[in-house]
TORKOLFI-609065 format. One record per residue (C-alpha): residue number from 1; residue in three letters; y negated, x, z negated. Coordinates in nm, 2 decimals, decimal comma. Each point is the difference from the previous one (the first is absolute). Last residue first. Layout:
BEGIN
- n;res;yy;xx;zz
- NUM;ALA;Y;X;Z $
...
***
This chain:
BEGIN
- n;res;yy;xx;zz
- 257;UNK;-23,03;-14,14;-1,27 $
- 256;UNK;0,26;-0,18;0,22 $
- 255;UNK;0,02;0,21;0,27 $
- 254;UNK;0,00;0,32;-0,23 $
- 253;UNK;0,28;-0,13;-0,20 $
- 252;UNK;0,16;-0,12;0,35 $
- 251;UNK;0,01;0,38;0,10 $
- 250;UNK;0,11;0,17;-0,32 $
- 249;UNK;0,29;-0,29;-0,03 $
- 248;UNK;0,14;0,09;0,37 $
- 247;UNK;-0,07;0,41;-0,06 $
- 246;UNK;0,39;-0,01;-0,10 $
- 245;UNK;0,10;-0,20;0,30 $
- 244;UNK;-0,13;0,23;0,24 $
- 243;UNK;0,14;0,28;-0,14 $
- 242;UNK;0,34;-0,17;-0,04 $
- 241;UNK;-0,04;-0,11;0,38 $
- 240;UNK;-0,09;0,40;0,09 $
- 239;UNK;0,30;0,10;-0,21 $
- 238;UNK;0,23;-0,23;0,20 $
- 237;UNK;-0,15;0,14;0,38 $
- 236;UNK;0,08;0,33;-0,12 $
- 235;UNK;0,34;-0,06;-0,13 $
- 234;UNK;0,08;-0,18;0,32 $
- 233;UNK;-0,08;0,31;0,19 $
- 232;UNK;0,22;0,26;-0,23 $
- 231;UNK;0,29;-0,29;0,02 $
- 230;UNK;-0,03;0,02;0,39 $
- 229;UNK;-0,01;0,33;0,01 $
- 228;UNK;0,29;0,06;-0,23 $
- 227;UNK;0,22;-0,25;0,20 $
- 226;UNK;-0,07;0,18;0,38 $
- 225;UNK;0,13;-0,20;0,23 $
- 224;UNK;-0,01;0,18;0,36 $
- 223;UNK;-0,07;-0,29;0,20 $
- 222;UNK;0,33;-0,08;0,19 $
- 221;UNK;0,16;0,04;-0,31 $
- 220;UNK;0,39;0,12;-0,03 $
- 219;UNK;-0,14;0,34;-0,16 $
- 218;UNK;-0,25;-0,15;-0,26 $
- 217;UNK;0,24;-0,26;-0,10 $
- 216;UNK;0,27;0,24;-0,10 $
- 215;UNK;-0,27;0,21;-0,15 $
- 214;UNK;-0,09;-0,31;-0,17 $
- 213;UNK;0,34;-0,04;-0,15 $
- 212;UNK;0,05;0,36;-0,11 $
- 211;UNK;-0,37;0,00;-0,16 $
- 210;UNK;0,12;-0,33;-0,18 $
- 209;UNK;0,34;0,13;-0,12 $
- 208;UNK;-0,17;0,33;-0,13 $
- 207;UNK;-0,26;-0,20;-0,20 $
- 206;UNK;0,24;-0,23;-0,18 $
- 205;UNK;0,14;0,32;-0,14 $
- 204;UNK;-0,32;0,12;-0,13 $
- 203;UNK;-0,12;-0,29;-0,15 $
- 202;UNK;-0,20;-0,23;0,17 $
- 201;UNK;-0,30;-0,12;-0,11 $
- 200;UNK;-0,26;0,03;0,28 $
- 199;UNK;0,17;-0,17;0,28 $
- 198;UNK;0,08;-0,31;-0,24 $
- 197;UNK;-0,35;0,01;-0,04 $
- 196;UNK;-0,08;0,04;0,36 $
- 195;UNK;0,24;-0,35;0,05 $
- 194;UNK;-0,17;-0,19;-0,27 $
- 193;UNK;-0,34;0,12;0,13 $
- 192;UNK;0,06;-0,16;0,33 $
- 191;UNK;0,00;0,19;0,29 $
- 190;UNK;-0,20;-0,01;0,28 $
- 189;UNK;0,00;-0,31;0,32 $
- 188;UNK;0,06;0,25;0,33 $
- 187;UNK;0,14;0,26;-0,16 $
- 186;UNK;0,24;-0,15;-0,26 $
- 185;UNK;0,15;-0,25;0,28 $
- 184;UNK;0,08;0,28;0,20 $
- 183;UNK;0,16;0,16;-0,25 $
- 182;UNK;0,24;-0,33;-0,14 $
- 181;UNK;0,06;-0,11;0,34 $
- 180;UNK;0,17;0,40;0,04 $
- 179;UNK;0,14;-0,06;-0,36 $
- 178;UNK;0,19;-0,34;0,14 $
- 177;UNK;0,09;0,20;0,34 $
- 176;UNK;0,18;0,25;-0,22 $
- 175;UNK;0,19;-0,20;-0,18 $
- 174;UNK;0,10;-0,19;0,30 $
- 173;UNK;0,13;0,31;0,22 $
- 172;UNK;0,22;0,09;-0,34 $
- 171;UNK;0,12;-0,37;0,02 $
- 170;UNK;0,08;0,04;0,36 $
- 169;UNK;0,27;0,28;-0,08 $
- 168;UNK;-0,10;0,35;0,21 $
- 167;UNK;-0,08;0,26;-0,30 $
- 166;UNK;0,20;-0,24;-0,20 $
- 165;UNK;0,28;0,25;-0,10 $
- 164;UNK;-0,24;0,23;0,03 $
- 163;UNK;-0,14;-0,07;-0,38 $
- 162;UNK;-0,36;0,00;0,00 $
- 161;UNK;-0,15;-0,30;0,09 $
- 160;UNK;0,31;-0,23;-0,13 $
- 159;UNK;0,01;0,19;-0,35 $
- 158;UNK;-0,40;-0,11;-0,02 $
- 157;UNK;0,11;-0,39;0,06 $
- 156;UNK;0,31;0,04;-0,22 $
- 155;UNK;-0,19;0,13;-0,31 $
- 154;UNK;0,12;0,32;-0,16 $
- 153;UNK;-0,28;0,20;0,16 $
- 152;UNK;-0,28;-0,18;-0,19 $
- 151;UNK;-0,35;-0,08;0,11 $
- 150;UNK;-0,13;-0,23;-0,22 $
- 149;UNK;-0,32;-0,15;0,14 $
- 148;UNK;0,05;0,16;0,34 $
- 147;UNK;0,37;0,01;0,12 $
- 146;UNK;0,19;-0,22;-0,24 $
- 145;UNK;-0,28;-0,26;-0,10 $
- 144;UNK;-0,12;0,02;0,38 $
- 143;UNK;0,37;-0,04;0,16 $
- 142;UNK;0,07;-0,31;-0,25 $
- 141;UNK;-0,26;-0,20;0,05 $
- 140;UNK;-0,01;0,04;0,37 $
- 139;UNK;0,29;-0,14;-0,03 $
- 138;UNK;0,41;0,16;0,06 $
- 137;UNK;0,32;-0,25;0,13 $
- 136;UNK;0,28;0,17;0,02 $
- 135;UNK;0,23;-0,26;0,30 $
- 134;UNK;0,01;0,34;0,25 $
- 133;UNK;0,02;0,24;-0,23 $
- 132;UNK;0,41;0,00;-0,01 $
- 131;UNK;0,00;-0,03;0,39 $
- 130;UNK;-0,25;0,33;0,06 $
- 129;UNK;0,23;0,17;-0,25 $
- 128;UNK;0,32;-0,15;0,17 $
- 127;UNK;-0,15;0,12;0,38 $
- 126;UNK;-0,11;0,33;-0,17 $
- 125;UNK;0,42;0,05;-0,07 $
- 124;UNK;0,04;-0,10;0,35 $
- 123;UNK;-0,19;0,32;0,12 $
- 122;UNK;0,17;0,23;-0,21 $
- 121;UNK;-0,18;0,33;-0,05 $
- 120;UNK;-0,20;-0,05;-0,31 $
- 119;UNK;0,13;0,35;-0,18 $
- 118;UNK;0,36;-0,22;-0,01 $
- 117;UNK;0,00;0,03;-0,38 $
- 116;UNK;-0,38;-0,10;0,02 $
- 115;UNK;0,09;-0,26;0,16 $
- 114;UNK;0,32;-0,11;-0,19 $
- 113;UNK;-0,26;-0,02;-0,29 $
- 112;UNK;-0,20;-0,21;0,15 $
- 111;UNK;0,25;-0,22;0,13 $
- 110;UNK;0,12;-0,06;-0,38 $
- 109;UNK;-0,36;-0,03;-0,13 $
- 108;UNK;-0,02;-0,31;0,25 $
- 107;UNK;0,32;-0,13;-0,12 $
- 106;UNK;-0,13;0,00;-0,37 $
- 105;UNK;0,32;0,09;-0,23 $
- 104;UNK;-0,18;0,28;-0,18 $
- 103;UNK;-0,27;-0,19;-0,08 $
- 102;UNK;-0,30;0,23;-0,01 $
- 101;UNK;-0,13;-0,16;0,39 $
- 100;UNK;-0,10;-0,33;-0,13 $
- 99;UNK;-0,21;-0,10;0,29 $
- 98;UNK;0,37;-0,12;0,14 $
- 97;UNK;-0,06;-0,27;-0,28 $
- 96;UNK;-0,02;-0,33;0,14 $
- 95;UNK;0,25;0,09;0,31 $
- 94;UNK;0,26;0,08;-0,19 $
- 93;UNK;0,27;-0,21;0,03 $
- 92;UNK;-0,12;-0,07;0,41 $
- 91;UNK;0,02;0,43;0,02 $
- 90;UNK;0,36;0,02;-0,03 $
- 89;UNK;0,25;-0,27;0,15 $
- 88;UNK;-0,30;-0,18;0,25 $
- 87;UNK;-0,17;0,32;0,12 $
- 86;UNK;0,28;0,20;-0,02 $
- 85;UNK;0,21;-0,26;0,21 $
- 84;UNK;-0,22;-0,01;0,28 $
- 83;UNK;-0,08;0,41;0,01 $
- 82;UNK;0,40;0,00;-0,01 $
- 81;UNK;0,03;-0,21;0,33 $
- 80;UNK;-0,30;0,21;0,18 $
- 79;UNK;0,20;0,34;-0,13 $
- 78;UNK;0,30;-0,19;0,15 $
- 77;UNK;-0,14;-0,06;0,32 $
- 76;UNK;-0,17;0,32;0,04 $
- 75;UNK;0,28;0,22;-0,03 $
- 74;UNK;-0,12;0,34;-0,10 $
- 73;UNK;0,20;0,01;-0,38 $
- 72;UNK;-0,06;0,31;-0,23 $
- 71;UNK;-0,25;-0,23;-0,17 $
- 70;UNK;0,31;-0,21;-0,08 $
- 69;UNK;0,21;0,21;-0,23 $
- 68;UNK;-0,11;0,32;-0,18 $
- 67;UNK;-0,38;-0,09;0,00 $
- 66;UNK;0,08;-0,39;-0,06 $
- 65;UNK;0,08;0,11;-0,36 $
- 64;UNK;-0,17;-0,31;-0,21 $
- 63;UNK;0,21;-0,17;0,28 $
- 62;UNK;0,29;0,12;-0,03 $
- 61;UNK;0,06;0,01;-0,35 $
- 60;UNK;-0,14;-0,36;-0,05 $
- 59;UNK;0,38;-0,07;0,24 $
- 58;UNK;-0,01;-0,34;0,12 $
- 57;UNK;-0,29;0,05;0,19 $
- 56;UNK;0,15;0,26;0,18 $
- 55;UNK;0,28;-0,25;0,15 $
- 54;UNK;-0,22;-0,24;0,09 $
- 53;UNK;-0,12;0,23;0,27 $
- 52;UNK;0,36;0,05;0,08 $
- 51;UNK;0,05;-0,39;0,01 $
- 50;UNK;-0,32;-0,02;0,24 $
- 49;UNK;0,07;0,28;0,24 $
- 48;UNK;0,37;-0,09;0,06 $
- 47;UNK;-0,16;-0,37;0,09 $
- 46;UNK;-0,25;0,13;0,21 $
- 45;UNK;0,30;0,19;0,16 $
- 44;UNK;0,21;-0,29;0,05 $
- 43;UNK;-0,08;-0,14;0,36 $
- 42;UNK;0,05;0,37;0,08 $
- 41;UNK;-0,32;0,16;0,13 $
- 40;UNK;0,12;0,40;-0,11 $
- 39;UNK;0,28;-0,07;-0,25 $
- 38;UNK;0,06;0,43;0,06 $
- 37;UNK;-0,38;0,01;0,01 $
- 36;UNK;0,01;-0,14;-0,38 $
- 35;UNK;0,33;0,17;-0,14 $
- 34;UNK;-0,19;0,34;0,11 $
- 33;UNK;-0,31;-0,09;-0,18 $
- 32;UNK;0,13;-0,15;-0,31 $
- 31;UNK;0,14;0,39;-0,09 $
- 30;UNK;-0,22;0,02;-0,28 $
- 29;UNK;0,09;-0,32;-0,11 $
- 28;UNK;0,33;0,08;0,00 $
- 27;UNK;-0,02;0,29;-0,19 $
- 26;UNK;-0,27;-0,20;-0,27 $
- 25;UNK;0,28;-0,28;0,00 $
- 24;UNK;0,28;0,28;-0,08 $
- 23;UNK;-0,25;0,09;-0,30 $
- 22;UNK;-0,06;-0,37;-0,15 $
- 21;UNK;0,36;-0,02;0,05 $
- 20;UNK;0,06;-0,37;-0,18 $
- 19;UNK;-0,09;-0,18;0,31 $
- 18;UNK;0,27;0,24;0,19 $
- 17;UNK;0,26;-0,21;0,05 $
- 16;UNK;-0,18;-0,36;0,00 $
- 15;UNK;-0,14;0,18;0,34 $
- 14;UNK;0,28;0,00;0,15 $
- 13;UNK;0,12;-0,33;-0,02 $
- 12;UNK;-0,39;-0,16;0,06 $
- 11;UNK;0,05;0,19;0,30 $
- 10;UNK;0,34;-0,10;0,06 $
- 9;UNK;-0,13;-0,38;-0,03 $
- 8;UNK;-0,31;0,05;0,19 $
- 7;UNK;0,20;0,11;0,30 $
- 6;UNK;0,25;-0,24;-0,03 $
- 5;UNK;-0,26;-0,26;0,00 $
- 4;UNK;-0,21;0,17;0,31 $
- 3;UNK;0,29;0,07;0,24 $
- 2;UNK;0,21;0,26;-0,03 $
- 1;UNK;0,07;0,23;0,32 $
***
């Protein structure tokens, strides 16, 4: 039996070897599994975890290719050991603009490609996507301009709601408390004529994002939101303020007469 240095050293051996293999490292990592439970609670097998898990890092191949290589893997500790290292080696570099989901090169738009790919059946690949939107940090600002004042199905917040590769990420969950906030708030204190304007002049396009979003809203609500009812409502209430404040001048003529 080796103990601990010489077992490090032919593993560091044998793994110099095949460094430059990027496809003999996809076979073995395939087969990490086996060479795991064969280890099984060896004082080194945290160690043999580690260096392998190093070991895809060193190869961008791998890693923008987990699908063929280390989502085929079931043992937890080194799926825990490469969640570590993902986070720190990949997402850490981009973590300012994960948002930025038309750069090719964006890890997050990496995973969600591998989940379509994998029709959204790996669980650990949903553990990476919840990881990746973990530090994305999105306002109130942000989901109203995007969702309501200019609704637009190429921003991140509206391809979050939709896209089910979120359909159970915390950001999505977020999003869709923010608008909920948003609704309530609008029925209990009106809307402002800013925000009915901005209802009124959409164009077309803008108009089939907001009725998706809404319906979204509508169906999650406790309350039934209905957007168009709300807006008819408000619209009501604004024309009887303009009315009011047209006759304004007529009334203090005849005051002051």
């Amino acid at each position: 039996m080796f103990d601990d240095d010489e077992f490090k050293e032919l593993l560091k051996v044998w793994t110099t070897c095949v460094a430059h293999r990027p496809d003999l490292i996809v076979k073995i990592i395939k087969e990490i599994n086996v060479l795991i439970s064969a280890i099984g609670d060896h004082p080194c097998s945290s160690h043999f975890i580690e260096h392998m898990v190093d070991l895809c890092f060193q190869q961008k191949s791998i890693i923008e290719k987990i699908e063929q290589s280390v989502l085929l893997v079931q043992s937890p500790k080194f799926l825990n050991e490469f969640k570590l290292k993902y986070k720190t080696n990949v997402l850490k570099a981009y973590q300012n603009s994960l948002k930025e989901l038309t750069n090719q090169i964006n890890p997050l738009r990496i995973l969600i490609r591998i989940d379509v790919e994998t029709k959204y059946q790996n669980a650990f690949l949903r553990e990476l996507i919840e990881m990746a939107c973990e530090d994305i940090k999105i306002d109130d600002e942000e989901i109203l301009q995007d969702l309501f004042y200019k609704p637009d199905s190429q921003t991140f917040t509206c391809f979050v709601l939709f896209h089910s590769s979120f359909r159970t990420v915390h950001i999505r969950q977020y999003i869709i408390d923010r608008l909920l906030t948003q609704s309530i708030s609008w029925e209990d204190i009106g809307m402002r004529w800013d925000e009915l304007l901005a209802w009124r002049n959409y164009t077309n396009q803008q108009r089939v994002v907001a009725n998706k979003v809404w319906a979204l809203i509508s169906e999650v609500s406790s309350k039934q939101f209905e957007i168009d009812k709300l807006i008819n409502t408000e619209n009501d209430k604004m024309q009887e303020k303009l009315k009011i404040i047209e006759i304004i001048p007529s009334c203090l003529d005849i005051y002051c007469s």
